[in-house]
MINU-715414 format. One record per residue (C-alpha): residue in one letter; x, y, z. Coordinates in steps of 0.001 Angstrom, whole numbers, plus 500000, padded with zeros to 6 digits. Example, Ala and Ser with C-alpha at 12.3 -4.5 7.8 and 13.67 -1.06 7.14 Angstrom:
A512300495500507800S513670498940507140
***
This chain:
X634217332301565773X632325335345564841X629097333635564354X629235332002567213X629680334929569118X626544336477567340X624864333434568246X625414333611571904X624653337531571590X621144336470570031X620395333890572883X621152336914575510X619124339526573222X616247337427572936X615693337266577261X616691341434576893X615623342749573558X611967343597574838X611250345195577665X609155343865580938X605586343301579753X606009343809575919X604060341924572788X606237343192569609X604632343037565963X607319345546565135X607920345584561176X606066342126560138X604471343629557418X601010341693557921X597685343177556230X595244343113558989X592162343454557366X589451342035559961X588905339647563239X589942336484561651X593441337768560587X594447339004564036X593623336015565512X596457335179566673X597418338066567855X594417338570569849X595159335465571060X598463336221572719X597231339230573667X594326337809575921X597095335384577509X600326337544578204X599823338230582109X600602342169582825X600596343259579570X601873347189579437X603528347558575649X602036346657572131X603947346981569033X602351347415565645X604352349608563963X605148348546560272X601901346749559647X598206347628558526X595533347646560636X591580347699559547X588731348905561108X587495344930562023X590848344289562991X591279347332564928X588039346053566957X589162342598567676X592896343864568930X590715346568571121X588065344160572733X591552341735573857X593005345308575487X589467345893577411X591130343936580374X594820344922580727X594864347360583404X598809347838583064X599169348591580053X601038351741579500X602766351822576169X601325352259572642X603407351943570126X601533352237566857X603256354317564196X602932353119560875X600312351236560985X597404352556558657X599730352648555125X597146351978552444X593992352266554489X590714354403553460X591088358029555308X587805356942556313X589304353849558497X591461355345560370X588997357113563076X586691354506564298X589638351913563814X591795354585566507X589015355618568408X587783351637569243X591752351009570500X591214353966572936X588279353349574177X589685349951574871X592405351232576842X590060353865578742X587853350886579555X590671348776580798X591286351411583528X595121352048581316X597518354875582671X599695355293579399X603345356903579245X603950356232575496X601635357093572734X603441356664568984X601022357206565988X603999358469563845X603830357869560116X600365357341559794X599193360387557491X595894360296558810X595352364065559138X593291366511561327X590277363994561280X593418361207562537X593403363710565251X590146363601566297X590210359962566610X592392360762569525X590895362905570899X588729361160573778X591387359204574911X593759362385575007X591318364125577219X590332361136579391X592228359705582473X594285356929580682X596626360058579347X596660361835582687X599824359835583094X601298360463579270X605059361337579415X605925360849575126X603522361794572977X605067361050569206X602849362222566005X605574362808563799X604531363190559887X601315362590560756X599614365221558319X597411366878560939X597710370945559243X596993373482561336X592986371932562143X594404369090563700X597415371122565524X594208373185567016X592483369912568006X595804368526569469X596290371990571836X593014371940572978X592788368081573787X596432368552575601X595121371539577711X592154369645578492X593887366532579945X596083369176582101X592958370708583751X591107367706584197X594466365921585929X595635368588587972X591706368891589281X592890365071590965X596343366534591714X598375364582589544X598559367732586467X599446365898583269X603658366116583153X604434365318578953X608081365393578672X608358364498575228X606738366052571983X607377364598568550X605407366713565555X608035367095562428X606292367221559254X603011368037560131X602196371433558187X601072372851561114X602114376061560155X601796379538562468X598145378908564206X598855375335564802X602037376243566456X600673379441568306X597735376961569860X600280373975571079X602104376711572259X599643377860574828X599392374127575960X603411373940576264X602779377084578316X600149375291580479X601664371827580838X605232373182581681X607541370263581752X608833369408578518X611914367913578093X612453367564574331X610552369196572083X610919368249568301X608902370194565529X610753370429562539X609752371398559052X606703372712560115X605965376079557685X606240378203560736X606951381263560512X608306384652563205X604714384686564448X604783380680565331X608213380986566500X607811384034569025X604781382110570555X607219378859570940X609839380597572048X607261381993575153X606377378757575452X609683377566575863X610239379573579285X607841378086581304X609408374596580105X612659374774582565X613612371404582378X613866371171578272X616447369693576987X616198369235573341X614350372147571125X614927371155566971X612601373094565218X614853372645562377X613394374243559112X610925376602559980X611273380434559013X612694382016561836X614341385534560626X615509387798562963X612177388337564883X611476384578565699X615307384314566539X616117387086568295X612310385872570807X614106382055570895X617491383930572235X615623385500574851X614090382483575704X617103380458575919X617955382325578767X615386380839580969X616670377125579939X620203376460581615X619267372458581032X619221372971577269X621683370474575695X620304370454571924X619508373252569833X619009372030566431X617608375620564244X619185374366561369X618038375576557823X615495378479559863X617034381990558352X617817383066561560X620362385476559779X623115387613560915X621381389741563725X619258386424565080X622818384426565301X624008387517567432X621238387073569779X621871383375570237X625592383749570525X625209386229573284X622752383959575134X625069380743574519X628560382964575895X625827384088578713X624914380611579588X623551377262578499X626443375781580635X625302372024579726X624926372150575893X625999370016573471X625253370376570008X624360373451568396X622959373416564560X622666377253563238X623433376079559699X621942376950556247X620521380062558292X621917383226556123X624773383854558403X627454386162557218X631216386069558464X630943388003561613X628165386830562840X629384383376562345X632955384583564078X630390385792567451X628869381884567574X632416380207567499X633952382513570380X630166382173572465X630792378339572232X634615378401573531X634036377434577155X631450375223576423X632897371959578307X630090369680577081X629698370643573112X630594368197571229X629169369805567850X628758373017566099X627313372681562778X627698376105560905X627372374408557062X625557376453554204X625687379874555366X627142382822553540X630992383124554556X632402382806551716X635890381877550718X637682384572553206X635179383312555957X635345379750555824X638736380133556442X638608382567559049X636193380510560796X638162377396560665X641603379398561939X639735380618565050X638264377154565913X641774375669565807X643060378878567475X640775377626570078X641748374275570022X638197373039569523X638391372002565494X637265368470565988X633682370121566972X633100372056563636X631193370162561272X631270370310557388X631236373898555574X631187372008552250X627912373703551427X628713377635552474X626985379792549623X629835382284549586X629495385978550370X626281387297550681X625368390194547982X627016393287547175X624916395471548895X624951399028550680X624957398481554172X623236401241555229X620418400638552793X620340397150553481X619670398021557385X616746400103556473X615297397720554010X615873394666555759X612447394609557864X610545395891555055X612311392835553197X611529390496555715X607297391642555671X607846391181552598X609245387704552819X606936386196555037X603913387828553679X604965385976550358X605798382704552131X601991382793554213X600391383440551180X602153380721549470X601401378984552554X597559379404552746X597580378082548826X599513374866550102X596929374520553158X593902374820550790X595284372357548790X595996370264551873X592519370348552858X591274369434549014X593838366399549202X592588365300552886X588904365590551189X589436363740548157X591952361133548042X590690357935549824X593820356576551158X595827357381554501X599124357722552551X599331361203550593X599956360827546899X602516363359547334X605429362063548914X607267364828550970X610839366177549774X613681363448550657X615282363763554605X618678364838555337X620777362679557280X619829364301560471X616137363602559791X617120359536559642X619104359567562511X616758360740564703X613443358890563161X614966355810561104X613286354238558809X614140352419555492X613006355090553309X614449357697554524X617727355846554489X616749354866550501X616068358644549929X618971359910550975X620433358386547419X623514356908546254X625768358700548866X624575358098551915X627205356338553388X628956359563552344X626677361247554365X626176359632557014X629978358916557809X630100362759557616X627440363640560137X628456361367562793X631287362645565056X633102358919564965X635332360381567566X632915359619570432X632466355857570779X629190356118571934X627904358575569387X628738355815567054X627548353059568420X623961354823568571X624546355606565004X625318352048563892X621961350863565981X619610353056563923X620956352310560976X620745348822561551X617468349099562757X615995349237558949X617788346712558261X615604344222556040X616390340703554804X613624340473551982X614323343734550711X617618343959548806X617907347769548764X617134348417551764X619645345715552832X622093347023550830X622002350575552131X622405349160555536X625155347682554824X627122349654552894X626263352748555202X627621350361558697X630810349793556443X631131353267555992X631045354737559185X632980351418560755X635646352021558512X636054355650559285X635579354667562994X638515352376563377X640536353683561568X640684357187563024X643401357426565351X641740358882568228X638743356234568321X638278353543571228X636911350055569750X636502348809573464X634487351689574471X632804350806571239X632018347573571578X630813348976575750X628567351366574186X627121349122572197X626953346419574709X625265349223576984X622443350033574689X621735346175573495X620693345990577216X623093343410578015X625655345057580391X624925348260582873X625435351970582495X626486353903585697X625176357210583224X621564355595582868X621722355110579539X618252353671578187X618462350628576065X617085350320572399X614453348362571541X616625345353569603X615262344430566928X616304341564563979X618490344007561905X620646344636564969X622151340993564936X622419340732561278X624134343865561360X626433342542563932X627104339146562145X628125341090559197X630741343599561164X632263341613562978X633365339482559790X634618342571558079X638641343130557854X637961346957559701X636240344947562473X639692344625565032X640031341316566186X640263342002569852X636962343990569385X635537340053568843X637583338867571211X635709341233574096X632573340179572670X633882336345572909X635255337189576651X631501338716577429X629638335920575879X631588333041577698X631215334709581085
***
């Protein structure tokens, strides 16, 4: 019965599993090298009527190639959606301009007003950037609503570039009276460091209606953080801010309290593994007990926190209707104030929203307080005069490496993701890198107490899902089972809201809360054939499926 049921759910998917007007090469794996090899494609491309979506992400594109796919997009005045992350892996640094700059001159010629642009995962650094550039600043981007460069490589040259292309587009746009309105920015892993940071905040300060904002592990430092945090004001409508791992310290958290203030939409803040130590936590636990009526998830962890400090955020989150998670994991209670911690969230009758303390580093150093206080800013010069310098060595050698190595992917593979990282950009290396306990992990990170949470969380992990790869496949697996298992059997958790959820996000069944659908891809349905034969899969979980299929 079950794979009938999958069956019938792949018949539906297939009529729902792209959206209106979309041409999906999504994770083929083809080497593109020049016209003849994307004939076919070119092909389809020239045919499919009110075209506004192109997926290439998870193949390689050439320069020729590039050229052929752009001279098919010269007529399709609808389009509106690029998604082209991964797409350059193995290609000549050298490729990647002309081969991005003849795709947006396509799409500028073809009269396009995009919402999406995706280059994520390309590596192509601050001369990728450039590429982009004319069709940032032209009128096909006066429209742009997502722009996603995530691990792109740009350094603080392209992060310049970026701001000033950004700012550009604003000016021009609001001189027709239509000002550019971006409500999504995606730029983790970029090295862009304080200047790049300072100059994208000025065009955050400009533009004005951000909605999530996600630039994590960036090497920013107070100075970066202060400017973001301005920044950050004149955005009222954010909702999402991770800048998880950057160097906050007091000064850049103490600025981002302040600036919280101004954002009673916020629903995310993710400043997880930024030092924003004991006095910065203060200031945000003020501002949350102040406000922030609307939030949800709050990551302050691996952040230097001591006890009391830690103490302030629990009591500033106690009214907090909405917050489903607190994550205060690898700070410096110790023994005493992990458990004090823990006896004032239960006290509070909120302990199902405190994540893992596994990793606390126990109590901070024996020090003298009052020597401590007036050593602690010298301490912190100190520190971030050390980390820039370190810093400007890693750029220099960024800008040798962009110089000299030929290809598009960095010899140097960047340090492995935390679970976090995966869940919010999946892909099947990240899942591989998080190592033999992943399903560990990622059972652990997602709250399997909300249906819906879960359900999301099964859907990106099945997203890497690959049949010709046996690791990846593997991982997939094993990780589903994981957090399946944990789901149904926890007492409190709903398999038919479950199975809704999921239902909801496949695109096959309404959501009064607008929820937006995924993008389904292949791995969803294998991952569903395989659940749904598994013992911790309940049996009138298949039957609702069976009941929804037949209707």
């Amino acid at each position: 019965m079950a794979t009938d049921i999958v069956a019938q759910l792949a018949d539906s998917l297939a009529k729902t599993g792209v959206e209106d007007g979309e041409l999906s090469y999504k994770g083929q794996g083809r080497k593109l090298d020049d016209a003849q090899s994307v004939e076919e494609i070119v092909k389809e491309i020239q045919d499919f009527e009110g075209l506004q979506a192109l997926r290439l992400e998870g193949n390689t594109v050439g320069v020729d190639a590039a050229q052929a796919i752009a001279k098919a997009l010269e007529t399709k005045s609808e389009f509106k959606r690029c998604y082209w992350s991964d797409m350059f892996t193995g290609r000549l640094r050298s490729e990647i301009p002309p081969a991005l700059n003849s795709l947006g001159d396509a799409l500028m010629l073809a009269g396009a007003r995009l919402t999406v642009l995706d280059l994520s995962d390309n590596a192509f650094g601050p001369d990728g950037v450039r590429g982009i550039e004319k069709l940032l600043k032209s009128t096909a981007c006066y429209t742009l609503q997502e722009l996603c460069l995530n691990n792109c490589g740009m350094g603080v040259g392209g992060g310049k570039i970026l701001a000033t292309s950004l700012m550009d587009c604003h000016t021009k746009s609001s001189a027709e009276g239509a000002p550019l309105s971006l409500k999504v920015f995606v730029a983790g892993r970029n090295r862009l460091e304080n200047d790049g940071a300072i100059a994208l905040a000025q065009a955050f300060q400009v533009i004005g209606t951000l909605e999530e904002v996600h630039m994590p592990q960036n090497g920013i430092n107070h100075p970066g953080v202060t400017a973001l945090a301005e920044a950050m004001q004149h955005n009222a409508g954010l909702r999402i801010l991770n800048l998880n791992d950057n160097t906050f310290t007091e000064k850049g958290a103490i600025a981002m309290a302040q600036a919280l203030k101004h954002l009673r939409s916020i629903q995310v803040i993710n400043f997880g593994d930024c030092l924003v130590r004991p006095a910065g936590a203060k200031a945000i636990a003020e501002t949350v007990s102040e406000g922030l009526p609307i939030l949800r998830e709050l990551n302050l962890s691996y952040g230097e926190i001591t006890e009391e400090a830690a103490l302030a955020v629990a009591k500033a989150v106690k009214d907090k209707d909405q917050l489903v998670k607190l994550d205060l994991n690898g700070n410096c209670l110790g023994e005493d104030g992990v458990k004090a911690l823990k006896d004032l969230i239960e006290d509070m009758k909120i302990g199902d929203l405190l994540g893992s303390l596994s990793d606390d580093d126990g109590d901070p150093e024996d020090e003298d307080e009052d020597d401590e206080d007036d050593e602690e800013e010298d301490d912190e010069e100190e520190e971030v005069d050390e980390e820039e310098l370190e810093e400007e060595e890693e750029e220099e050698e960024e800008e040798e490496e962009y110089s000299g190595s030929k290809f598009s992917t960095p010899e140097s593979t960047p340090r492995p993701p935390d679970v976090s990282s995966f869940l919010s950009f999946p892909s099947p290396d990240k899942l591989l890198k998080l190592g033999p306990k992943r399903a560990l992990l990622i059972e652990q990170q997602v709250d399997v107490a909300d249906a819906t949470k879960t359900a999301e969380a099964f859907l990106k992990i099945a997203s890497v899902y690959r049949e010709d790869n046996n690791d990846v496949k593997n991982a997939v697996l094993d990780s589903i089972d994981a957090l399946l298992k944990k789901a149904f059997t926890t007492p409190s958790f709903q398999g038919y809201s479950f199975v809704s959820s999921l239902l909801i996000l496949l695109g096959l069944i309404k959501s009064e809360d607008k929820i937006k659908p995924v993008l389904v891809v292949p791995g969803h349905l294998q991952a569903l054939e395989h659940v749904v034969r598994q013992d911790y899969f309940p049996k009138e979980s298949v039957a609702v499926l069976e009941a929804f299929m037949s209707r």
